[in-house]
C-alpha positions as CSV (number, residue, x, y, z in Angstrom):
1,X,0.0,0.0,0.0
2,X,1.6,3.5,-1.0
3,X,2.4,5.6,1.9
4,X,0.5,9.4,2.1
5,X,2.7,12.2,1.6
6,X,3.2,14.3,5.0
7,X,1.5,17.4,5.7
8,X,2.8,19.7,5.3
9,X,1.6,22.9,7.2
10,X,0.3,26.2,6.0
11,X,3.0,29.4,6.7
12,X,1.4,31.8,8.8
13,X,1.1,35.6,9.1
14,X,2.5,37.3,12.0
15,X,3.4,40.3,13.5
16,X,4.8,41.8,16.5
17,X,3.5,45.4,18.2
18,X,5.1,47.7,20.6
19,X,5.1,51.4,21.8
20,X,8.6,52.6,22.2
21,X,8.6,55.9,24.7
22,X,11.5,58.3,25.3
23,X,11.4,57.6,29.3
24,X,11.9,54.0,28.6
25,X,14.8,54.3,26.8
26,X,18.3,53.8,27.9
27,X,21.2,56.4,26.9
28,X,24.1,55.2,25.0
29,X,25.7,58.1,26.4
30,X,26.2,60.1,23.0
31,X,23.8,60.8,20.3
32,X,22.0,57.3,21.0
33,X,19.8,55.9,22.6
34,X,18.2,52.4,22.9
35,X,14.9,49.9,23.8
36,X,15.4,46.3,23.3
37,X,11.2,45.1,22.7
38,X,9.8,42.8,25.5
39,X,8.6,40.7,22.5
40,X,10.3,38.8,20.1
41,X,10.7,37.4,16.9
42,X,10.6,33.6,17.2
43,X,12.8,30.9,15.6
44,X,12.0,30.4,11.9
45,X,10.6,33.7,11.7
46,X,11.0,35.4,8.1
47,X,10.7,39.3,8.5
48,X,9.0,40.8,5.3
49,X,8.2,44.4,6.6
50,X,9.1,47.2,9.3
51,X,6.4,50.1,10.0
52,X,6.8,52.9,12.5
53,X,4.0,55.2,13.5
54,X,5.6,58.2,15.1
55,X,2.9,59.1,18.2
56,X,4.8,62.0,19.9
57,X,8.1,63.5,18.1
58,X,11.2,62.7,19.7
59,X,11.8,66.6,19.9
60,X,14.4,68.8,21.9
61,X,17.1,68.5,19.7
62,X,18.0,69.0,16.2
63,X,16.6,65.9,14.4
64,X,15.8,62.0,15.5
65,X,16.3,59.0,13.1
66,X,15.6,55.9,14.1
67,X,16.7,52.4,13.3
68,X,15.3,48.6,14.0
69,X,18.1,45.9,14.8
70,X,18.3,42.9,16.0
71,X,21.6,43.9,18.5
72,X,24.5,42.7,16.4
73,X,23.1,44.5,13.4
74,X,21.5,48.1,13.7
75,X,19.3,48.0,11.2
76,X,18.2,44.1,9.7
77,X,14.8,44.8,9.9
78,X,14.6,47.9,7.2
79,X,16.5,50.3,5.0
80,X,17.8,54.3,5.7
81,X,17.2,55.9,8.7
82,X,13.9,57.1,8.8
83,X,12.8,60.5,10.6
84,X,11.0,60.6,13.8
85,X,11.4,64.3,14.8
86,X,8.1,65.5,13.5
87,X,4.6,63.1,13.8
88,X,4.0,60.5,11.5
89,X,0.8,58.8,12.7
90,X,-0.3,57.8,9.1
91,X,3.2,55.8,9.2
92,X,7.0,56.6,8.1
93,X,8.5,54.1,5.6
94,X,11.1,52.0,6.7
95,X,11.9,50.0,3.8
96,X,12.6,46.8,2.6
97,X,14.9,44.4,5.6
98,X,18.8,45.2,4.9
99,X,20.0,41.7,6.8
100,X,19.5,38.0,6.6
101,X,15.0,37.5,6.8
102,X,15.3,34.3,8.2
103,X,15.8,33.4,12.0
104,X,17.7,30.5,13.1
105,X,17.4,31.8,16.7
106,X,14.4,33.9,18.7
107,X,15.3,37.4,18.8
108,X,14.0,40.5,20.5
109,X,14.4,43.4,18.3
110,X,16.4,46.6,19.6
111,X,15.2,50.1,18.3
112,X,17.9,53.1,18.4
113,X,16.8,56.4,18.2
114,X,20.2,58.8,17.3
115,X,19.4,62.8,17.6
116,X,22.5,65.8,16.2
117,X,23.7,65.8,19.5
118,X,23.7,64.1,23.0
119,X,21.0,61.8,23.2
120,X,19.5,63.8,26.5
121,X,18.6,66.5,24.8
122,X,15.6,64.5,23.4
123,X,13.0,65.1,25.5
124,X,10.1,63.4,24.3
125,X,8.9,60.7,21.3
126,X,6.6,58.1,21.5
127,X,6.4,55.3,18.8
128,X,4.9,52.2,17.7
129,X,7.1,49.7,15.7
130,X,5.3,46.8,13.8
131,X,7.2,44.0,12.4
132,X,5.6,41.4,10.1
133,X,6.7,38.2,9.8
134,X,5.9,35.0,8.3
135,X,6.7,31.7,10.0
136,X,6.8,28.3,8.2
């Protein structure tokens, strides 16, 4: 009797949602600062998209970019350095991931906001950071 093929299952559509405030940041003592996300990316996860919705500015100083990494690399999870010094709720594009999609290892995202100066003199922002995924 012919053996049935395994099934094989269905990839599924996920996604990962966090505010990222100014207080809860730590400073890198320079032009940086950072917020590793309490959630994470699990193993096998395949990043396809970044979106940030900028809630308050990150205002007080001269300008505020920020990036989405995964630690190690500053910014896997898009392209550029998007602005977050003026509000964006409709969204700001982040781009297409810049590093390796796939991941052999659960990972909890960092987000770095960098200002034209010292890092303190931001005195406010609020963001939220989405990160789609797919996982097979």
């Amino acid at each position: 009797m012919p053996r049935k093929p395994d099934r094989l299952e269905k990839p599924r559509l996920n996604y990962i949602r966090e505010r990222v405030r100014r207080a809860d940041m730590t400073d890198g003592g320079s032009t940086s600062g950072t917020r590793q996300l309490a959630a994470q990316l699990p193993i096998g996860a395949e990043v396809l998209a970044t979106q940030c919705r900028v809630l308050t500015p990150f205002t007080g100083n001269t300008s505020a970019v920020v990036t989405v990494g995964d630690g190690s690399d500053v910014d896997r999870y898009h392209t550029g350095t998007p602005s977050v010094f003026a509000a964006a709720a409709s969204g700001v594009a982040m781009g297409v991931p810049s590093g390796t999609r796939y991941h052999a290892a659960a990972v909890r995202p960092t987000v770095t906001i960098t200002g034209g100066s010292d890092f303190t003199a931001i005195s406010a922002g609020e963001l939220e950071l989405v990160i789609a995924y797919v996982e097979f």
